[in-house]
N, C-alpha and C positions, 0 to 999 in steps of 0.2 A: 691257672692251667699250665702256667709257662714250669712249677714244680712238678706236677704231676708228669705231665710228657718228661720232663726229665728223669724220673724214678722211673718211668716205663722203659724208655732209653735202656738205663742202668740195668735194668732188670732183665732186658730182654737180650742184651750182649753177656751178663751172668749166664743165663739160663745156656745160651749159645756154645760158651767154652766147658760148661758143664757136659751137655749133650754130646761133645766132641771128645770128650773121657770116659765117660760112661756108656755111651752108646744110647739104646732104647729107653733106659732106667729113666732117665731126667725129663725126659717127655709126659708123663704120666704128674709128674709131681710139681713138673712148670702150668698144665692147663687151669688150674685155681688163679694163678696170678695173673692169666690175661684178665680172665672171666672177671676177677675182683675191679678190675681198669674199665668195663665195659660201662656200666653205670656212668661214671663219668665224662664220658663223651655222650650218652642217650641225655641227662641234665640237661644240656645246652641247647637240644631241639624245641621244649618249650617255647624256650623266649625270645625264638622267633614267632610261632605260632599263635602265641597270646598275645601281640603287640598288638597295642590298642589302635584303631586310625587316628591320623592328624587330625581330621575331622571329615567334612562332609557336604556333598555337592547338592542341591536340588533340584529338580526339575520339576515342569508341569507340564505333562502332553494328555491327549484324549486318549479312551482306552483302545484306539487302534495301533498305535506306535510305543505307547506305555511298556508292551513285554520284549520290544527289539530294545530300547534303552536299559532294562531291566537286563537283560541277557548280557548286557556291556561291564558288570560292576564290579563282576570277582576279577576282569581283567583291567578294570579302572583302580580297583583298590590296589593289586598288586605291583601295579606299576609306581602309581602314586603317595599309596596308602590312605587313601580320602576313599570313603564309604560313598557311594552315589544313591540318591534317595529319588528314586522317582513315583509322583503323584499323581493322579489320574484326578481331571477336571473338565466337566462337559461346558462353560464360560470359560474358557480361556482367557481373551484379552479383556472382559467385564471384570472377571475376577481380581487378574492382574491389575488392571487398572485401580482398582479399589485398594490390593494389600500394598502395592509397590508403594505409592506415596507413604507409608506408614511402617516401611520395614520389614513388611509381611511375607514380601513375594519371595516367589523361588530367585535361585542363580540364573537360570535359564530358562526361557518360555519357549515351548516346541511346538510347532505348526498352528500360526495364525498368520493368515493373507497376508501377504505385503498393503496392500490396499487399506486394512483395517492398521497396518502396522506406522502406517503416517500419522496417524491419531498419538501412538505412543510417545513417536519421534519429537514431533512437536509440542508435547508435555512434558519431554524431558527423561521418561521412562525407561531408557533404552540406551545401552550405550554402542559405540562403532566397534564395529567389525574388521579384524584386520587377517586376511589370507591369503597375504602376501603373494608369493608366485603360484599359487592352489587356485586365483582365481580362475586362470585360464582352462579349468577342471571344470567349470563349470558352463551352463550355458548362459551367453552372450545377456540374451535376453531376460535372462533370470537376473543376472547380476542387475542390469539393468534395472530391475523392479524393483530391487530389493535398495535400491542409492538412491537416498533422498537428500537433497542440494549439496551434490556433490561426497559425499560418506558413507560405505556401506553398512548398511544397519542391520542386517541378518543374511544367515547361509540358506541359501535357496537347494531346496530336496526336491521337489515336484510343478512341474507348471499342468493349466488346465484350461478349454480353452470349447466351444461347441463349434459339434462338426454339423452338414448335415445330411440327413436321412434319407432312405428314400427306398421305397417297398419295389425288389426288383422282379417280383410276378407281374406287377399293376405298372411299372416303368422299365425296362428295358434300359432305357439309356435314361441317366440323371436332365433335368432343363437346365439350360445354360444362362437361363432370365427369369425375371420374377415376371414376366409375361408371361412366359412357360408354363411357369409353374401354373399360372392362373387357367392356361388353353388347354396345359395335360389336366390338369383339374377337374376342369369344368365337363370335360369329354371322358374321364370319367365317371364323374355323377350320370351324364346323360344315359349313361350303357347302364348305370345302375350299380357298380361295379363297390363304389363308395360313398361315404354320406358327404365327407366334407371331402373339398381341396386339399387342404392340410390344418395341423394339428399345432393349436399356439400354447405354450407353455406359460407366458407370464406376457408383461405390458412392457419391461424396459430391457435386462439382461438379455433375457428370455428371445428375446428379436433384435438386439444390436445389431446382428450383421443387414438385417434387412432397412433400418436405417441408415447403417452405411453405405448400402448400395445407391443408395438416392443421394447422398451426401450432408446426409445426418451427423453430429457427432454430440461430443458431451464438452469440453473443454478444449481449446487450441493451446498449441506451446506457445512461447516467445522466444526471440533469439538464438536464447542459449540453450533452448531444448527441455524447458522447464513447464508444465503445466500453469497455465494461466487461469485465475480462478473467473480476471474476468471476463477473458470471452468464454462467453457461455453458448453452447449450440441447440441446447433444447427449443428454442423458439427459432432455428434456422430454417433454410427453406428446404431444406435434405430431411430433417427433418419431421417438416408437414409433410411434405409428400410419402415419406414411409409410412407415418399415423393414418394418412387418406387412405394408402393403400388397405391397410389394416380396417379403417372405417369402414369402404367401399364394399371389402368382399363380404364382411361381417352384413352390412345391408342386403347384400345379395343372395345370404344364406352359402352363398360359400367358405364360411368360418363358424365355427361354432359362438357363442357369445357367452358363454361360461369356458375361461381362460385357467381352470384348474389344472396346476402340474401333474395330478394323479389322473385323473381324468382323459387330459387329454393325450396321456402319454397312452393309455387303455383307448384310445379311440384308434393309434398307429400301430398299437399290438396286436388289436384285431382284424387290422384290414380296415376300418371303417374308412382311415384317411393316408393316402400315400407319402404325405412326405413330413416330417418335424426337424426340429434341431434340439441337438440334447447334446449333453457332457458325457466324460467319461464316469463319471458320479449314475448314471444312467442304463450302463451295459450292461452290468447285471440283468437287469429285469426285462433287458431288452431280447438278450439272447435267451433266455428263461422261457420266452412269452411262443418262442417257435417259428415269429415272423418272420420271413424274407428279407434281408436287407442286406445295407451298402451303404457305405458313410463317401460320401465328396466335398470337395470345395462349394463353399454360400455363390449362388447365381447372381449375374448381376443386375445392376440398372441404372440410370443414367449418368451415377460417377463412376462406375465401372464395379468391379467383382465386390461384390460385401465381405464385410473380415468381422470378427467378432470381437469382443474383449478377450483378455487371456489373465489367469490368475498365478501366481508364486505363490507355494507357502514354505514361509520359513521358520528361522528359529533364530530367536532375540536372546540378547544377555542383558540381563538388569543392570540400571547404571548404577544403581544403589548397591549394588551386589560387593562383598568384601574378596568373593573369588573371583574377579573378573578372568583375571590371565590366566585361572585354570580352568576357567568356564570358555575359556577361548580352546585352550590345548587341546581339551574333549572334543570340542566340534571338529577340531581339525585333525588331529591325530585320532577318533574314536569313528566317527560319523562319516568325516566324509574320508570316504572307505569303500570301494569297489563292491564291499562283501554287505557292509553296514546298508547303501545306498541301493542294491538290490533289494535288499530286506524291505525295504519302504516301502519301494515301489511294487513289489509284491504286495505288504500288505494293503496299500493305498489303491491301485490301479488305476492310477496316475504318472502320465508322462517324464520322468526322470530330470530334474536340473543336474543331474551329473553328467555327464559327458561319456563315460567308460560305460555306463549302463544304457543310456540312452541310445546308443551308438548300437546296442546288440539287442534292443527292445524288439520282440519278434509278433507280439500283435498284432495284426493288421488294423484290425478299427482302429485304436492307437496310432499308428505311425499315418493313416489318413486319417485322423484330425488335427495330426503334429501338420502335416502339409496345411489344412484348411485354415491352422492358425498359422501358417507362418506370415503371414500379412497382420496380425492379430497388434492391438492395443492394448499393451499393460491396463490394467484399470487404475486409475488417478490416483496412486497413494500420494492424495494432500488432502486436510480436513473437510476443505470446500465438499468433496465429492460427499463426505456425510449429510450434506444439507440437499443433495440432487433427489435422491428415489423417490420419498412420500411423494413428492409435487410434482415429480414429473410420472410416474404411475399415475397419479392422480387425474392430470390431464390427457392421458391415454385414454385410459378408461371413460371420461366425458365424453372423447370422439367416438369411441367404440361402442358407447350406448346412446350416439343419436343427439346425443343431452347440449353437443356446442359442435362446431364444426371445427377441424384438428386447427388450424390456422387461432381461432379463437383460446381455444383450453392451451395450448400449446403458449400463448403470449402471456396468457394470465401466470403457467406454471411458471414461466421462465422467470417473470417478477418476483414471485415469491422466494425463488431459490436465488433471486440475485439479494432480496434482503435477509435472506437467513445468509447468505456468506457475508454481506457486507456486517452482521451481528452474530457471529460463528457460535454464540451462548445464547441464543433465542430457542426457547422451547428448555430450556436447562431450571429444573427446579430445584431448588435449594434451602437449606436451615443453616443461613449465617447464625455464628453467636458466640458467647463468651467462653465456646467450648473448645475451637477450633483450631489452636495453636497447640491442641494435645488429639489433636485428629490426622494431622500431616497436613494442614496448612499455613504453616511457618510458625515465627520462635514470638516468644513474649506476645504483647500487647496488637504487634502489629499480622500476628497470622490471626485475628480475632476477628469477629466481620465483615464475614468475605463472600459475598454473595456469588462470585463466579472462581470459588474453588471446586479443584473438579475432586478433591477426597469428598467431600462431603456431601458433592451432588448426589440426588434422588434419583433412584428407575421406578420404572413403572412394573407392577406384577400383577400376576393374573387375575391379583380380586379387581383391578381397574384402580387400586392405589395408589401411591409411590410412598418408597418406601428407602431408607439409609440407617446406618448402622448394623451391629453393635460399633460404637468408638468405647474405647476403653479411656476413661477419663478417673483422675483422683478427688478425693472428696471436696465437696466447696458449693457454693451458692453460683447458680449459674442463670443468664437469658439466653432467648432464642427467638426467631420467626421464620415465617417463608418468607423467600423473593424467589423470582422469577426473571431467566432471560437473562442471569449473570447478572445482573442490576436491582438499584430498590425502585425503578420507577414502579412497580408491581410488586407490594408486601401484602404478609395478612399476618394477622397478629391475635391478640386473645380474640375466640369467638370467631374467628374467621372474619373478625372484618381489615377492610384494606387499610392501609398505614397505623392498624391498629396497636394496642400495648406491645411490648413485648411477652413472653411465653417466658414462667420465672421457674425453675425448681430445683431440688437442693439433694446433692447426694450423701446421706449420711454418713458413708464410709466409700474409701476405692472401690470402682464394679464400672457398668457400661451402661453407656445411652442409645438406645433407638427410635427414632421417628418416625411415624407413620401420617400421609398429607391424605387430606382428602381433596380430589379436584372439585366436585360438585361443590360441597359443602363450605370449602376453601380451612377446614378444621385439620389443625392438627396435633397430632397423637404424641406424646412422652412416653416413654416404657423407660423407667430405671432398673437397676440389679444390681 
């Protein structure tokens, strides 16, 4: 280039002293020789245009968020030159969990709980978060959720939290007690007005704040502010007395005893029942349905005002991931973003962990259940809490059909979920075997037989099976069986019987394995490829 721009130079100071002797003449016979020079400056506009990317970022969000990331990529490429790939996955953190140990997963996982996100933490899945002086952008309490012992582990975009309800043709003025509720209730029914008191959504989440009001809870901190797995509060005396309450009204026919979330929300759309608590996940259909209403703070009762759980959901960076620090850059220089961070909560309709949006959020229902939560309890992102719902649903529902009195199901539940944390792989089914050091449960001989590897672990799907793989394994003579519970005290081997043979088969060429268990039968399934 450095010759040609010279010859044009040359040429265009000729032309110059020419036109200064001849006049008009030299004009005509000099415009060929720009025109010839033109070409070669248009050359050089390709090979910017055709540069290939460095390469390429991944993601995985659900398809509500999927087209705000997507909308980010010609201005992530051009910055960067890294093409952003984003994937639409209804399992998020199932899925993740499965590819991550194996290399599979994206750079980035987009909106999965904090709550659910202690599970990754403590598998290792996930690497820390650094936002340097951008924390302060965010809210307090998000941050909060998202730091597990001490380390933030994802950027918090939305929190969620139930407000509650309350039909203001049939109430005037919200109760300030769960007595209230019961005496505005009941004097409604009397007039005819309504069938039930109020309207229950579920057995645990569903009604936190009304255990709290009694002085129920699910896990106490220690010291340092850290959730303690073992005091457990499902068998406390706040507790019983919120399931009594729940018992009592349901005996009285002042509760319905079919606890359906579709159901019972259609019992408060129509007027049948004055008051419920619901999410922002909710208003939709709330406002939809026509009914009158008015969101407040949870009433209270003998430990004072009820508060509810509250939820974050954030966005994780694989630890495994080779782009961490650009998978960092993105969050922080793409996401959290005034412009980016409305877009969310637009499309989510969910309370903002940003700060600049949050701040100008003009909802009302919203900013009254941002109040109703501000007394609100992160929910326990620590494994333990995966071992609380079944058992303690369980024991709800016992008192609420009569079947044990809340005091009774309530001590039994709380057993059982203190021996599922004290064995945090109990209920966890697996095919230990000679395959599994080419599955993501470590190297050589020693990632080989590992009954509480979590790549390998089994779920359960809808035929009532469980089921794992494909693992993509190379050709060779292979065993296998089940265990159970992370452990072999519980195996089943050929035929389904216990501590029986091992399960033998031979892959002829490179392809994959998948298992299929039966729990009845205790048989399980080989599929090779």
């Amino acid at each position: 280039m450095k010759t040609k721009l010279g010859l044009l130079f040359s040429i265009l100071v000729i032309a110059s002293i020419a036109l200064s002797a001849c006049g008009g003449a030299a004009t005509a016979t000099e415009a060929p020789v720009v025109e010839t020079e033109a070409p070669v400056v248009a050359t050089e506009a390709p090979v910017v245009a055709t540069e290939a990317p460095a390469g390429s970022l991944r993601i995985w969000a659900d398809e509500t968020r999927a087209p705000i990331l997507q909308a980010l990529a010609a201005d992530f490429l051009a910055q960067y030159n890294v093409e952003l790939v984003v994937e639409v996955k209804s399992a998020l953190r199932d899925d993740f969990q499965t590819a991550a140990p194996v290399g599979e997963g994206p750079d980035i996982l987009f909106g999965v709980a904090h709550d659910q996100g202690g599970t990754l933490v403590s598998n290792g899945l996930v690497a820390p978060i650094d936002l340097g002086d951008r924390t302060a952008e965010f809210s307090a309490n998000a941050i909060s959720a998202c730091t597990y012992e001490g380390e933030l582990y994802c950027m918090p975009y939305a929190t969620e939290n139930l407000g509650f309800f309350y039909n203001t043709d049939l109430v005037p003025t919200p109760p300030a007690t769960w007595d209230e509720v019961v005496s505005m209730g009941e004097a409604l029914k009397a007039e005819g007005k309504v069938e039930y008191i109020m309207a229950i959504t579920g057995t645990t989440y569903d009604v936190y704040p009304l255990y709290t009001a009694f002085g129920g809870y699910i896990f106490a901190k220690d010291a340092d502010g850290n959730w303690n797995p073992q005091d457990l509060g499902v068998g406390s005396e706040g507790m019983i007395s919120g399931v009594s309450w729940l018992a009592d009204n349901v005996a009285k026919g002042n509760l319905p005893t079919d606890w359906d979330w579709a159901n019972n929300h259609a019992l408060f759309e129509t007027g049948k029942a004055p008051f419920i608590m619901a999410g922002p996940w909710a208003l939709d259909r709330i406002r939809e349905s026509g009914v009158p209403y008015a969101v407040t703070n949870f009433p209270s009762g003998s430990a004072g005002e009820g508060y509810p759980f509250a939820g974050t959901q954030g966005i994780y960076v694989n630890a495994q991931s080779e782009n961490g620090l650009l998978a960092q850059a993105f969050l922080t220089e793409f996401i959290a973003t005034e412009d980016t961070m409305q877009k969310l909560y637009d499309a989510g309709k969910r309370p903002s962990a940003f700060l600049a949006v949050l701040d100008k959020t003009e909802d009302a229902d919203l900013k009254a259940m941002a109040e109703a939560g501000s007394n609100a309890t992160m929910m326990p992102a620590i494994p333990a809490m995966g071992s609380v719902w079944a058992n303690w649903d369980s024991a709800v529902v016992l008192a609420r059909d009569a079947k044990q009195d809340a005091a009774t199901s309530l001590a039994d539940g709380a057993a059982k979920i203190a021996a599922l944390i004290a064995n945090p792989l109990t209920g966890m089914v697996n095919v230990p075997g000679s395959y599994q050091n080419q599955a993501g449960c470590g190297e050589g001989d020693s990632g080989n037989w590992q009954p509480s590897c979590a790549a390998t672990a089994m779920t359960m799907g809808e035929d009532g099976l469980y089921h794992s793989g494909p693992f993509t394994i190379v050709a060779g003579d292979y065993e296998a069986k089940v265990a159970l519970d992370g452990a072999w005290t519980t195996n089943y081997g050929v035929d389904g019987k216990a501590d029986g043979d091992n399960y033998k088969f031979t892959m002829a060429a490179d392809g994959t394995v998948e298992y299929t268990f039966d729990p009845e039968s205790k048989l399980l399934t080989i599929t090779t490829k």
